[in-house]
C-alpha positions in Angstrom: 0.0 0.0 0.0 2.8 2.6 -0.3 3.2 5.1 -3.3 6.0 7.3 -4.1 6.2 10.9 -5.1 9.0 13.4 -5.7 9.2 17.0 -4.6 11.2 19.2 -7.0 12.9 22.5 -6.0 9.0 23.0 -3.2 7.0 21.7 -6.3 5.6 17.7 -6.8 6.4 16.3 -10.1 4.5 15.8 -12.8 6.0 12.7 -13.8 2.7 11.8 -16.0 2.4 14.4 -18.1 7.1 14.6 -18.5 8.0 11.6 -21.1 11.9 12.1 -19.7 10.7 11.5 -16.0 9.7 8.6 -14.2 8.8 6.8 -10.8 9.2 3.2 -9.9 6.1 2.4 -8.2 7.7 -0.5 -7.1 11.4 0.9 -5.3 10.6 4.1 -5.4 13.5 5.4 -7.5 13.4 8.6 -10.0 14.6 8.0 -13.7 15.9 10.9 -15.1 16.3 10.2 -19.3 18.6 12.9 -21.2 19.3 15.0 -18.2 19.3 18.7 -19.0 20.4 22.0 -17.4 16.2 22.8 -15.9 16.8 19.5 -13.9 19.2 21.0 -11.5 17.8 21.3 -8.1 17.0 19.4 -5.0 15.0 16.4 -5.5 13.2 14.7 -2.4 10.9 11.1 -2.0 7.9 11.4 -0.3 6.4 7.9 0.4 2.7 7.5 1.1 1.0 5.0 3.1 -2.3 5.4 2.2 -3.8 2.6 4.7 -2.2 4.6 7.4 -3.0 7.8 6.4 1.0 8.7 6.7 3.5 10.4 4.5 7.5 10.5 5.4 9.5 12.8 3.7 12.9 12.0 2.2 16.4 14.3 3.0 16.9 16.7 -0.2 19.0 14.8 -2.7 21.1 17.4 -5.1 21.2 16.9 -8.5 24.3 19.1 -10.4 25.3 18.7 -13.5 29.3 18.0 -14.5 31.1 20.5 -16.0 34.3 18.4 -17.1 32.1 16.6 -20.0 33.5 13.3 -18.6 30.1 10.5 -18.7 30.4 7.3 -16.7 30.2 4.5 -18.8 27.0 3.0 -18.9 26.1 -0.3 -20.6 22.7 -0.6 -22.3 20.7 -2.8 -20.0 16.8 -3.3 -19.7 15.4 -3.1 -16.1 12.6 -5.5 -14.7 12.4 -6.3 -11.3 9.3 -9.0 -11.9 8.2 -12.0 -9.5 8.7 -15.4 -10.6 4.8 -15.7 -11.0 1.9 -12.9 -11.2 -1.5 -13.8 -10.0 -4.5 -11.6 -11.4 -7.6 -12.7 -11.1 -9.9 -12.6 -14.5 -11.2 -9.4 -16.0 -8.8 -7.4 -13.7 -5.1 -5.4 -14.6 -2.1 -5.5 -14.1 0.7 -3.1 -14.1 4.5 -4.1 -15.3 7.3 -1.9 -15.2 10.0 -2.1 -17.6 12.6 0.2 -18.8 16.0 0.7 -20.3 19.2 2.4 -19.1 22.2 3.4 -20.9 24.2 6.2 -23.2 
């Protein structure tokens, strides 16, 4: 029953309606494709329980950009962090997250 949501700069993303932006539902984590110079700021996780009626809020994480022109190396890889086996009953959905990474 937990959801995640990220604060930019005081302001909640709009992951939905950003095709470079997205959130992981399922760890929580922020994906950031093609980062450019308006994503500079101070990114923070909130994660809602919604059962509980709680939310926690994340330390500020900085987000810079390097000046040296130096990029990691980063092999293309697809992500997927499914379970062996998916139960859904008939008639109902089911949501699979799968994305890539790399340069």
């Amino acid at each position: 029953g937990l959801s995640y949501t990220w604060i930019f700069n005081n302001n909640t993303l709009s992951v939905q309606e950003d095709g470079r932006r997205f959130v992981s539902q399922e760890t929580g984590n922020l994906y950031i494709a093609k980062v450019e110079p308006s994503d500079v700021g101070n990114y923070t996780c909130v994660v809602t329980n919604a059962k509980a009626e709680q939310s926690v809020r994340g330390p500020p994480t900085p987000l810079t950009l390097r000046t040296d022109g130096v990029m990691g190396e980063y092999e293309p890889k697809i992500e997927v962090h499914f379970p062996e086996t998916i139960y859904a009953a008939k008639g109902s959905s089911v949501k699979l997250e799968c994305f890539a990474l790399g340069k």
